[in-house]
C-alpha positions as CSV (number, residue, x, y, z in Angstrom):
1,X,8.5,-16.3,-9.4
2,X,5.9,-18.4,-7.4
3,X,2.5,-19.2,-8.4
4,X,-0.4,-16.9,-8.6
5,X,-2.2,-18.4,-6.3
6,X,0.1,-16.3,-3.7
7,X,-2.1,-13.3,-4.9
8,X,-5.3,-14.9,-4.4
9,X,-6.1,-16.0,-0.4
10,X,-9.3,-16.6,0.8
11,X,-9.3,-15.2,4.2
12,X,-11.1,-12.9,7.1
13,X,-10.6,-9.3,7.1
14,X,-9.5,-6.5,7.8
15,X,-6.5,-6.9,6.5
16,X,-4.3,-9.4,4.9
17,X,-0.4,-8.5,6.8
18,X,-2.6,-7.7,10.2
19,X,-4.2,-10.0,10.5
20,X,-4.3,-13.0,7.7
21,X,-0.7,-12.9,8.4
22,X,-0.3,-13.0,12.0
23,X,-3.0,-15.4,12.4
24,X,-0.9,-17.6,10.0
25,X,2.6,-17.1,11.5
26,X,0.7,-17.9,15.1
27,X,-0.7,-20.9,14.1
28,X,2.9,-22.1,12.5
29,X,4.9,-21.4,15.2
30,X,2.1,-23.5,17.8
31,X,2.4,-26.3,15.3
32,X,6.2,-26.5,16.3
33,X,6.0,-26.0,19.7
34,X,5.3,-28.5,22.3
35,X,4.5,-28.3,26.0
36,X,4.2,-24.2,25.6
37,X,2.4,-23.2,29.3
38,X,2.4,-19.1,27.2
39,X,3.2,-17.0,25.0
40,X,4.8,-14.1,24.4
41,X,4.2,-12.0,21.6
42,X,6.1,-8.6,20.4
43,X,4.7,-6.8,17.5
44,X,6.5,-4.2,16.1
45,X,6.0,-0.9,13.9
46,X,3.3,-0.9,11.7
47,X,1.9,-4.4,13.5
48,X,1.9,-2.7,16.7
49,X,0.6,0.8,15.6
50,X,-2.2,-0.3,13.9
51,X,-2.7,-3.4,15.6
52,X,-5.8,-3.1,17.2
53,X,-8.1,-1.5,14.9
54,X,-6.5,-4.5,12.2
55,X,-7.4,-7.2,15.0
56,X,-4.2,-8.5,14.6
57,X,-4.0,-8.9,18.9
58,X,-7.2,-11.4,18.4
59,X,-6.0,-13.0,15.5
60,X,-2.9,-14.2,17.4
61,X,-4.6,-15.0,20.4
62,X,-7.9,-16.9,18.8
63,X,-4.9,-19.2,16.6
64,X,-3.3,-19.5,20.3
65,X,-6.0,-20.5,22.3
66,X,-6.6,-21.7,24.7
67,X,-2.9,-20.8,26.2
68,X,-2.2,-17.8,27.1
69,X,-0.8,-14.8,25.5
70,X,0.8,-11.6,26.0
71,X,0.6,-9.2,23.8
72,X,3.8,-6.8,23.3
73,X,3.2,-3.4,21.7
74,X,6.1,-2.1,20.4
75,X,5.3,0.8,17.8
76,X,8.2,2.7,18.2
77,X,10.6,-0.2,18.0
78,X,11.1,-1.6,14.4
79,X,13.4,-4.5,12.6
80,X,15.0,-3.0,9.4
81,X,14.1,-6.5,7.4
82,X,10.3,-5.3,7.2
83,X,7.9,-3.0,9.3
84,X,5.6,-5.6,10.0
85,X,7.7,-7.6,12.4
86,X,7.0,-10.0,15.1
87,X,8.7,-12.0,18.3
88,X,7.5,-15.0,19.0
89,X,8.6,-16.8,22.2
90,X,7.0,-19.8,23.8
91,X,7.5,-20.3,28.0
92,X,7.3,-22.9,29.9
93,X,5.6,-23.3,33.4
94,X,8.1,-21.8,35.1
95,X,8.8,-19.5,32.4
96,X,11.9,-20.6,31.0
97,X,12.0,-19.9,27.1
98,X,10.6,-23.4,24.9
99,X,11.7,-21.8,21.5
100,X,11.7,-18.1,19.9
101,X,10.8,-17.4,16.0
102,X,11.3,-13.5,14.0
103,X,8.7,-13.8,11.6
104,X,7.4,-10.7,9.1
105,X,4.1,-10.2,7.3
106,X,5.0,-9.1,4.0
107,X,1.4,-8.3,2.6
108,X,-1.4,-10.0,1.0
109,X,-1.6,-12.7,4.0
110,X,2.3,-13.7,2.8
111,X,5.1,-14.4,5.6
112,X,9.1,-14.5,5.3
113,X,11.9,-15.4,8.2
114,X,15.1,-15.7,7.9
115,X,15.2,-18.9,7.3
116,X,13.2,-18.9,4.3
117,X,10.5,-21.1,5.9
118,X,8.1,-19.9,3.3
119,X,10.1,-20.0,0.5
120,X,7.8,-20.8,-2.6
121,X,8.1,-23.0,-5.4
122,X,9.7,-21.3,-8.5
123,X,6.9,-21.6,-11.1
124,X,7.8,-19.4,-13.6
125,X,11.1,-18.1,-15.3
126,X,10.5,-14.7,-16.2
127,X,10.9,-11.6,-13.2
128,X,9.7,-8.8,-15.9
129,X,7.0,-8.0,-17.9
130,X,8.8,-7.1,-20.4
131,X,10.5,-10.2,-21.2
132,X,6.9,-12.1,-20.7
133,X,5.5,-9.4,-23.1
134,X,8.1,-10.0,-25.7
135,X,7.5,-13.8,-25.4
136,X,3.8,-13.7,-26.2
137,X,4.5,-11.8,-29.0
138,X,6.9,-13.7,-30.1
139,X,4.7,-17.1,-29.8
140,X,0.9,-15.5,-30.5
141,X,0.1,-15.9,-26.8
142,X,-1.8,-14.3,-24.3
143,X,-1.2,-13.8,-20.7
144,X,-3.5,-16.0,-19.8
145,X,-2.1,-18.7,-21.9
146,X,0.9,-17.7,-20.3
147,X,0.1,-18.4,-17.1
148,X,-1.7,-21.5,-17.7
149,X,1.5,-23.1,-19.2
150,X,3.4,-22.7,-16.4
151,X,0.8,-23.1,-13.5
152,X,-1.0,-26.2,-15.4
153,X,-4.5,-26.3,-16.2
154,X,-5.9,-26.6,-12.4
155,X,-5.3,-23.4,-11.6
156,X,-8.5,-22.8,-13.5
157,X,-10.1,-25.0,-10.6
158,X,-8.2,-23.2,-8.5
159,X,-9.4,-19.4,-10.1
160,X,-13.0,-20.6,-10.0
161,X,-13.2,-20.9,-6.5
162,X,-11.5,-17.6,-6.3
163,X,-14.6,-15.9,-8.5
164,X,-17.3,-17.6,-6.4
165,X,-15.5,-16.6,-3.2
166,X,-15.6,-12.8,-4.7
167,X,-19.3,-13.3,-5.3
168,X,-20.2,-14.5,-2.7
169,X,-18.6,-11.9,-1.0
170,X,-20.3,-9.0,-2.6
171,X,-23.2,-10.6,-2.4
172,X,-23.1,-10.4,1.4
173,X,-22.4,-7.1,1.0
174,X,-24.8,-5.7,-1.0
175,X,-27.3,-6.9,1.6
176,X,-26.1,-6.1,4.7
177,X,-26.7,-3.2,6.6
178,X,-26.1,-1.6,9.6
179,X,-22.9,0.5,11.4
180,X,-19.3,-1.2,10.9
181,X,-17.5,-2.1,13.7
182,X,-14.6,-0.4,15.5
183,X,-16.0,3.0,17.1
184,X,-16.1,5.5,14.1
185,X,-19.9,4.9,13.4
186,X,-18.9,4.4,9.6
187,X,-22.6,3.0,8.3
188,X,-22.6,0.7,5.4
189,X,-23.4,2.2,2.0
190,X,-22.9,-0.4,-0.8
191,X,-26.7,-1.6,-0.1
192,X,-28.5,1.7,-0.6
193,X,-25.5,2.9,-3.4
194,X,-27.3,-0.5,-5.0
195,X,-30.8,0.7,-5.1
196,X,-30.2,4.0,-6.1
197,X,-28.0,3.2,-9.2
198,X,-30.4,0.8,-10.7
199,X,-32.8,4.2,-10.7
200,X,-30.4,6.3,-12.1
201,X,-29.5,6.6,-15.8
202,X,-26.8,5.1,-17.8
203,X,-24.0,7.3,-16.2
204,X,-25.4,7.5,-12.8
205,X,-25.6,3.8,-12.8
206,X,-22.3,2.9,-14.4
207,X,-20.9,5.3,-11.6
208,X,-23.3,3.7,-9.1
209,X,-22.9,0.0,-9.7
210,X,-18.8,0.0,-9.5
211,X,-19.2,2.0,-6.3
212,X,-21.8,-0.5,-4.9
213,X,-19.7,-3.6,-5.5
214,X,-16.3,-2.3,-4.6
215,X,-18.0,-0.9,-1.2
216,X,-19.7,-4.1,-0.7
217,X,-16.9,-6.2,-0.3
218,X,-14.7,-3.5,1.5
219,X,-17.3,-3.5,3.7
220,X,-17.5,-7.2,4.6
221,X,-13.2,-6.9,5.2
222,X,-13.6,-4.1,7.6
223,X,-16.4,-6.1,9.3
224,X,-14.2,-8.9,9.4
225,X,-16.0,-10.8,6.5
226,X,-14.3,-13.6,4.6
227,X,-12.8,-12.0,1.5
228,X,-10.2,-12.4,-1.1
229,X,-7.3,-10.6,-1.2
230,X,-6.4,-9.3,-4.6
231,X,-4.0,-8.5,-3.6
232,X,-4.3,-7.7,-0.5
233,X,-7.0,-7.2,2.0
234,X,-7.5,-3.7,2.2
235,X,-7.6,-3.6,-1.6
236,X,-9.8,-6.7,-1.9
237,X,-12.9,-3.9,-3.6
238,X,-11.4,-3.2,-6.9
239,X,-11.1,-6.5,-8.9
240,X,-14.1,-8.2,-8.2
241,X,-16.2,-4.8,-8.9
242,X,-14.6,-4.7,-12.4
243,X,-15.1,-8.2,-13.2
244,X,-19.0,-7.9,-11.7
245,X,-19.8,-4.2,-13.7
246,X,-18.0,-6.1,-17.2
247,X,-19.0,-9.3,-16.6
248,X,-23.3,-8.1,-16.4
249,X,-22.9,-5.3,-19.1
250,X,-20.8,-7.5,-21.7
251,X,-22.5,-10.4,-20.8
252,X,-19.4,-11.7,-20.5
253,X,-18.5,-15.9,-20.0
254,X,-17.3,-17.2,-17.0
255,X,-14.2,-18.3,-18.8
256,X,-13.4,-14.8,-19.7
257,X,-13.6,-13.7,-16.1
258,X,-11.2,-16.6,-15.2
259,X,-8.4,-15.5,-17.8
260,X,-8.8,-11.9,-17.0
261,X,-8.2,-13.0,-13.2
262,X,-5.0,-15.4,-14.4
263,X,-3.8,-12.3,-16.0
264,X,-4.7,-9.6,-13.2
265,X,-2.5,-12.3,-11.1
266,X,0.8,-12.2,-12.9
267,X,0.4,-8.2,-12.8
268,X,0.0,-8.5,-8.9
269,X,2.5,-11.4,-8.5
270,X,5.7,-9.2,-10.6
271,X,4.4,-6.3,-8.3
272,X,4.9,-8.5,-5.2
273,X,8.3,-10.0,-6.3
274,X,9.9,-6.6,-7.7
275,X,8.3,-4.1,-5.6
276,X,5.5,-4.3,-2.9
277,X,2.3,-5.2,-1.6
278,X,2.3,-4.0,1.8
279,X,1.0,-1.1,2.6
280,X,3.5,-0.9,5.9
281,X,6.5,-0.8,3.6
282,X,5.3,1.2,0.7
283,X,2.1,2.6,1.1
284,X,-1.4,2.6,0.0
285,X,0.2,2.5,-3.6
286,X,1.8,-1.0,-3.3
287,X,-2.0,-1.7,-2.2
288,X,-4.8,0.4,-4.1
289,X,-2.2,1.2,-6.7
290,X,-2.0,-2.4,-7.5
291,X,-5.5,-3.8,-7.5
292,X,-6.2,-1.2,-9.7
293,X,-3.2,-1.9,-12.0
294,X,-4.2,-5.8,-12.5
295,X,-8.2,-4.2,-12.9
296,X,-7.0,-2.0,-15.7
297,X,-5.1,-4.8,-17.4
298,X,-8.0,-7.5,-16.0
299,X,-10.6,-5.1,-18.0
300,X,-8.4,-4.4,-20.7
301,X,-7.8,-7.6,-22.0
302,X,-11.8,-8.3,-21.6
303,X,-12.5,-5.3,-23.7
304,X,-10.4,-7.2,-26.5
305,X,-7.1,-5.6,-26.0
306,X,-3.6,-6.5,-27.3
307,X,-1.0,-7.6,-25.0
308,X,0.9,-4.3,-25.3
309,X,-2.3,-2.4,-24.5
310,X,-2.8,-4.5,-21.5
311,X,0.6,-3.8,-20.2
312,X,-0.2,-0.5,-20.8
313,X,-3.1,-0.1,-18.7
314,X,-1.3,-2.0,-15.8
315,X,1.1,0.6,-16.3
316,X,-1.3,3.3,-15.7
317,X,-3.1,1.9,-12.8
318,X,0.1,1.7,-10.9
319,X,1.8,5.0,-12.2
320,X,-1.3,7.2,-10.9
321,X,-1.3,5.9,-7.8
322,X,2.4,6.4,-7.1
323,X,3.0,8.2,-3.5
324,X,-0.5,7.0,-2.6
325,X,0.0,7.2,1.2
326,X,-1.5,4.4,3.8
327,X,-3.0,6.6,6.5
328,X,-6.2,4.4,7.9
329,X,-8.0,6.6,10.0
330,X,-7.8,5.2,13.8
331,X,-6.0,2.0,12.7
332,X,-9.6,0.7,10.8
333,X,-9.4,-0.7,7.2
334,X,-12.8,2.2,7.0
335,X,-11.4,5.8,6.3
336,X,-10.1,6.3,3.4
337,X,-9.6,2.7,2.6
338,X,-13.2,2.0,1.9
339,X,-13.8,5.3,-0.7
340,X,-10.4,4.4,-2.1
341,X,-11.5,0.8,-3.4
342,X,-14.5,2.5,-5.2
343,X,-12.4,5.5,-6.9
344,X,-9.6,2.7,-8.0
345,X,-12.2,0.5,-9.2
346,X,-13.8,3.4,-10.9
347,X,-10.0,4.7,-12.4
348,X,-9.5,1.1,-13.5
349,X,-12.4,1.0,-16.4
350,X,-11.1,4.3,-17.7
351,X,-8.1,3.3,-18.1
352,X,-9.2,0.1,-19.9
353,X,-11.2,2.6,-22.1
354,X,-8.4,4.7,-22.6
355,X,-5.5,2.0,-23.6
356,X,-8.0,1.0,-26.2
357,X,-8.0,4.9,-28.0
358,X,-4.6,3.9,-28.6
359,X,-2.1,1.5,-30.0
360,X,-0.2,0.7,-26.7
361,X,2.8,2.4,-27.0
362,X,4.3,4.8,-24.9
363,X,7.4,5.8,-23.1
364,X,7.3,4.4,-19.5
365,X,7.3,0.5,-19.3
366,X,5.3,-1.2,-16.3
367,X,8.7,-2.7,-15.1
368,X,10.1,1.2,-14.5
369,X,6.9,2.2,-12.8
370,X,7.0,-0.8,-10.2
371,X,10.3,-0.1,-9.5
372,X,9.8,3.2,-8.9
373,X,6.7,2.6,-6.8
374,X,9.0,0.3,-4.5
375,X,11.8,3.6,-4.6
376,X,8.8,6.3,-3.3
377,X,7.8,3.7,-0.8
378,X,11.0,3.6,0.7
379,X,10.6,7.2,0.9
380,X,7.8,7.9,2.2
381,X,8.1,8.7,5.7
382,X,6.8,5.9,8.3
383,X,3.8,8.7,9.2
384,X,2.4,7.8,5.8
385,X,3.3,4.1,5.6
386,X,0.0,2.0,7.9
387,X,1.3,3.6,11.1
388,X,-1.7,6.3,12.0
389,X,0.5,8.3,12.9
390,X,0.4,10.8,9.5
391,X,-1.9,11.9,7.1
392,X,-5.9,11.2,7.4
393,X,-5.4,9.7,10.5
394,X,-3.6,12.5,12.2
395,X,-6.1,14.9,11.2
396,X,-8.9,13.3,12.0
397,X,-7.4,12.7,15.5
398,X,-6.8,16.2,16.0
399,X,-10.6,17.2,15.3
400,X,-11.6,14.8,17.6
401,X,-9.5,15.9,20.0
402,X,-10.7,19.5,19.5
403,X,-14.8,18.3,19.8
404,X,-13.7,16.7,23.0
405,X,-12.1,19.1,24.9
406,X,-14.6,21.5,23.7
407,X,-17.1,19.5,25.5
């Protein structure tokens, strides 16, 4: 498996395979290119049917600029290597065809072709958790210590950027206000969510203060805001509101945040490699599902539990979100994206509580759940899988329909 840092990317929202993605792929493919008078750009399924709310048009044209671009919507067309597909081609004045590259954004800002331009480095040996479990057990290792031996001690450098990045992101959020952008009039909450948990009591402001941080940085992705995807954009809320609420009521050091992150990473990186992270192929589950999955085993761990009960609780995160659809109400990472960050963030802690209650054993490894997350993925129907076509979407579109011809 590669390294973490492939879970971690420091990017601008909405989304990580809408637009981190296509911005990246747009920008390779100029790089190769020389004496390009256009372009010509075909996005496919998911890319094309939620395109526009993700910005994933202006991505590829702000990496292409100043040379011209035509965008290609294609919704109802798909490749069968992944649903986030796209065609570049590169003209020349006369409009003769420079080059051509098939290029697909996999999640979490990640690309693959067929040629395996992006394959990774291999850092680490071990494609379960099971057999990584059994090896820190066998040692008197943690995770942490797990990953550091493989990835080499600056990817503690590397980790620390990632925390102040998620700051600073909340911070933004938590003191921004105002209407988000794209047309549904969605105001920002995360500020006022703030105030009013501070007043409340010790429930209300447990409750409260998970709620504002996880808001406040889905907030700054669906405004576009620089985020981190953990591990992907559109689930960017749930880890750093975790490590924020743990961090200020154990009074926690920053070196424990850093582990539980180098931990939460592995969980995300053997969901990527044996399942899914994009919400195009598998649902909101490969996304939600498993930010909340490396939370519960992130807050485990910082709660003091064993390796088993870590697994455990990234077990649980992922198994209750399995079927979780990806149904973003008019193509914007808003509705129910937004809400859903909080609520995972919010499932995570109890989780972490819960694993503690017991000893860590129980009947359904993580390695069974992720593979059966990446099974009801494939089943979903596309309606349900970041097309807006199903679900949320499709019923909100109806009602507004309704209002407007009852106007």
């Amino acid at each position: 498996m590669e390294s973490i840092r492939e879970i971690y990317r420091i990017g601008a929202g909405p989304s990580s395979s809408h637009t981190m993605g296509p911005k990246k792929a747009a920008e390779q493919f100029r790089a190769r290119v020389h004496g390009a008078a256009s372009f010509r750009v075909v996005l496919y399924e998911s890319l094309a049917a939620t395109g526009k709310g993700h910005l994933t048009d202006k991505a590829i044209t702000d990496a292409l600029a100043p040379i011209p671009v035509e965008i290609v919507w294609a919704p109802d067309k798909r490749r069968p290597e992944h649903p986030n597909a796209m065609d570049f081609t590169a003209l020349d004045e006369a409009g003769g065809v420079i080059d051509t590259w098939t290029v697909f954004s996999i999640g979490g800002g990640a690309l693959r072709d067929t040629d395996s331009t992006f394959a990774p480095a291999n850092v680490y040996p071990m494609r379960s958790l099971t057999e990584i479990m059994n090896l820190c057990c066998e040692q008197g290792i943690t995770y942490w210590e797990f990953v550091s031996r493989h990835e080499g001690e600056d990817i503690w450098i590397f980790l620390e950027g990632i925390w102040i990045a998620m700051q600073s992101c909340m911070e933004r959020g938590l003191t921004t206000e105002g209407v988000l952008p794209g047309g549904l009039g969605l105001a920002r909450k995360a500020s006022s969510y703030h105030q009013k948990a501070m007043l409340g009591g010790t429930e209300l402001r447990r409750t409260g203060l998970l709620a504002a941080y996880a808001l406040a940085v889905s907030e700054e992705n669906a405004a576009g805001g620089t985020v981190v995807t953990a591990p992907t954009c559109g689930a960017s809320g749930v880890m750093p509101s975790v490590l924020r609420y743990l961090q200020e009521s154990m009074e926690l050091r920053r070196r424990s945040i850093l582990q539980a992150l180098a931990t939460a990473g592995l969980i995300g990186l053997l969901i990527k490699n044996n399942a899914s992270i994009s919400g195009a192929e598998v649902g909101c589950q490969g996304e939600v599902g498993s930010a909340c999955a490396m939370a519960a085993a992130a807050a485990a761990q910082l709660m003091g539990g064993t390796i088993r009960q870590i697994e455990y609780a990234a077990e649980m995160g992922l198994e209750h979100h399995l079927g979780l659809t990806c149904d973003p109400v008019g193509g914007l990472v808003q509705i129910p994206c937004i809400e859903r960050n909080a609520m995972a963030a919010s499932r995570a802690l109890s989780i972490a509580h819960m694993v503690l209650l017991s000893d860590g054993t129980h009947r359904i490894p993580f390695d069974e759940v992720v593979r059966v997350m990446k099974e009801t993925g494939h089943d979903l129907p596309s309606l349900y899988r970041e097309t807006s076509h199903g679900g949320l979407a499709k019923a909100y579109g109806e009602r507004k329909d309704k209002r407007g011809s009852a106007t």
